[in-house]
VOPAGU-2260 file (C-alpha; in pm, 1 decimal, decimal comma):
REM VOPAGU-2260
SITE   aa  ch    i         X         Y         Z
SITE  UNK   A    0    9639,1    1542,3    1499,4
SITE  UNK   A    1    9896,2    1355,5    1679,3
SITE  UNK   A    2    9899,2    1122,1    1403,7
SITE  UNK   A    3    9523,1    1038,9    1461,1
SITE  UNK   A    4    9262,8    1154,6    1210,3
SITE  UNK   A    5    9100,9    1425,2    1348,9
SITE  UNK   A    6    8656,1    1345,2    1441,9
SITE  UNK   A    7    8401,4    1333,5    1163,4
SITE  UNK   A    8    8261,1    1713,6    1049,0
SITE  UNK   A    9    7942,4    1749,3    1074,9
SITE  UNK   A   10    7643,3    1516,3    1163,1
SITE  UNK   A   11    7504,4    1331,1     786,2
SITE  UNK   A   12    7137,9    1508,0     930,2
SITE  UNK   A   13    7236,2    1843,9     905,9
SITE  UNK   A   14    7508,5    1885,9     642,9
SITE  UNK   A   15    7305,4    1926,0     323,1
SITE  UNK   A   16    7161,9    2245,6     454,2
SITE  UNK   A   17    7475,0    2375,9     577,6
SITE  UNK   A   18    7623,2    2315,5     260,9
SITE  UNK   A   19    7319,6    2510,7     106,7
SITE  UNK   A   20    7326,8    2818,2     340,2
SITE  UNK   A   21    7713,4    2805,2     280,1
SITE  UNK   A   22    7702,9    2775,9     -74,7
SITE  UNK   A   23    7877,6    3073,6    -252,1
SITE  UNK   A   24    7825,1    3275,4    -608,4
SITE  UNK   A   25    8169,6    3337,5    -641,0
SITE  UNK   A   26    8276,6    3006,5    -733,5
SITE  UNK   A   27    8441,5    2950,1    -400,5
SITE  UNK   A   28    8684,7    3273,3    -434,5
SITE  UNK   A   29    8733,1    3544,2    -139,6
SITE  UNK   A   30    8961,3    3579,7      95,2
SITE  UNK   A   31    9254,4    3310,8      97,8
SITE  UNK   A   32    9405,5    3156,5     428,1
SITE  UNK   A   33    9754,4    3120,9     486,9
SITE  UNK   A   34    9891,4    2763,3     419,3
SITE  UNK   A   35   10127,2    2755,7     740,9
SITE  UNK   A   36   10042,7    2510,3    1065,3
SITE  UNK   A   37    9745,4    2828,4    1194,0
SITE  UNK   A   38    9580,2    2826,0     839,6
SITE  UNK   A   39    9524,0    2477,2     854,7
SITE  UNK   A   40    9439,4    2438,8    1199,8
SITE  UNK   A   41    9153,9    2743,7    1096,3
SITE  UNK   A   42    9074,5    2542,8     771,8
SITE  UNK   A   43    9004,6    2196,2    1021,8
SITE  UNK   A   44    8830,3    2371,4    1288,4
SITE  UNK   A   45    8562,9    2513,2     984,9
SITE  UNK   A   46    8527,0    2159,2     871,9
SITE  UNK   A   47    8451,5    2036,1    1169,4
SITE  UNK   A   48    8233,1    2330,3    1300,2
SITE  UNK   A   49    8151,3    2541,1    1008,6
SITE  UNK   A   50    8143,1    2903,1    1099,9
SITE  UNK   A   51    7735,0    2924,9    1021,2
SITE  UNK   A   52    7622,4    2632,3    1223,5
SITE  UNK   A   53    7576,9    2579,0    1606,0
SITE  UNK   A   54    7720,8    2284,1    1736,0
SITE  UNK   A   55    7488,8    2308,0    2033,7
SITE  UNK   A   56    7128,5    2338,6    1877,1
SITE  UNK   A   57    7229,6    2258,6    1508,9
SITE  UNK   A   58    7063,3    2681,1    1453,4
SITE  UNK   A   59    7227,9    2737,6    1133,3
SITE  UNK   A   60    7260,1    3133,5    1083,6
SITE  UNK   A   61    7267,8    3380,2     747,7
SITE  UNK   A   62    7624,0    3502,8     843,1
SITE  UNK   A   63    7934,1    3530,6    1050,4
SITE  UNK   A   64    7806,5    3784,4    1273,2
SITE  UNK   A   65    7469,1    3663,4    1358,5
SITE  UNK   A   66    7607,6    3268,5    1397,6
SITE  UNK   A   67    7892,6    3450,6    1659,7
SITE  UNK   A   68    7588,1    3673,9    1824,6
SITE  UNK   A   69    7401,8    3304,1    1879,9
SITE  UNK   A   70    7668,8    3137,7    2046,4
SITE  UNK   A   71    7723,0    3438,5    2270,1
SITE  UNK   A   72    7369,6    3504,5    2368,5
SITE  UNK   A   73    7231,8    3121,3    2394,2
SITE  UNK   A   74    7503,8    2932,8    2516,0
SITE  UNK   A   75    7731,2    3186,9    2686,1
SITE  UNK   A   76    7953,0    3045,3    2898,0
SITE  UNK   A   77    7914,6    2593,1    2740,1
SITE  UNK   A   78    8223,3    2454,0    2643,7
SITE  UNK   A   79    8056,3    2331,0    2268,8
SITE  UNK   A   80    8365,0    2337,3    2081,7
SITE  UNK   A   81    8498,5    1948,1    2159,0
SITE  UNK   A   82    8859,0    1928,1    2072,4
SITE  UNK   A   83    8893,7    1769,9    1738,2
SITE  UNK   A   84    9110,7    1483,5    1814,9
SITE  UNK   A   85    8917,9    1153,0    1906,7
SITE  UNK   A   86    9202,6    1086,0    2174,6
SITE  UNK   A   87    9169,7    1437,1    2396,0
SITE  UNK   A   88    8840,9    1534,1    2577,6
SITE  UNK   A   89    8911,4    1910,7    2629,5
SITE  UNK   A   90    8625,0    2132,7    2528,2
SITE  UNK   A   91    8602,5    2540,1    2432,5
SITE  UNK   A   92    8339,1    2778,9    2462,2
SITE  UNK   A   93    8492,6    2985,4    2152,7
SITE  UNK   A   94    8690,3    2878,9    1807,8
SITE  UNK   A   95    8961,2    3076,2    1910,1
SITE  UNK   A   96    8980,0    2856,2    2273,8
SITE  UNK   A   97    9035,1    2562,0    2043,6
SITE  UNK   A   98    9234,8    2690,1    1775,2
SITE  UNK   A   99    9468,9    2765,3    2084,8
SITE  UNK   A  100    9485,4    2455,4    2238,7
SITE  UNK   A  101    9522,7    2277,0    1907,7
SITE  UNK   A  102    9823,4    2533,9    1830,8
SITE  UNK   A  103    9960,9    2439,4    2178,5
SITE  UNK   A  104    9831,2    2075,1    2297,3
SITE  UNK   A  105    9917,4    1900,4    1997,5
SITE  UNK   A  106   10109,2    1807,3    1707,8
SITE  UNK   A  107    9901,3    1914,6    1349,7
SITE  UNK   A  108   10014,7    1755,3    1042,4
């Protein structure tokens, strides 16, 4: 992001069981993201903030839905998604707050 590597995903504390909730039967396989400049912005904002875990109270959730229900109910309103370049401070209260500003603010390679 601007030719700085973008912050570190997730704290070492937590990842294991993210990786465990997130884990998938399938061998990995559903839906496939574009490969243009928004599918990889999407693909780097799930990295950093995987779509199951709350940046704000580490809750990690059983799906999509319920993770998205969290966030609304418990922390309506808190800017928790940090941009993810080390360099800016702006901060989101939704995914799709940052995936604008990082579609808009900066240059993604």
């Amino acid at each position: 992001i601007d030719g700085i590597s973008p912050i570190q995903p997730l704290p070492a504390l937590i990842a294991g069981k993210t990786q465990q909730t997130m884990s998938r039967g399938d061998n990995g396989r559903g839906r496939q993201r574009s490969m243009d400049i928004k599918g990889l912005i999407l693909e780097l904002i799930e990295e950093i903030y995987p779509p199951l875990y709350c940046p704000e109270c580490y809750e990690i959730s059983s799906s999509r839905s319920e993770a998205d229900n969290h966030v609304k109910t418990y922390h309506q309103g808190s800017k928790i998604f940090a941009c993810v370049s080390p360099a800016c401070k702006q901060s989101y209260s939704s995914r799709a707050g940052l995936r604008y500003h990082l579609e808009h603010g900066h240059t993604v390679t």
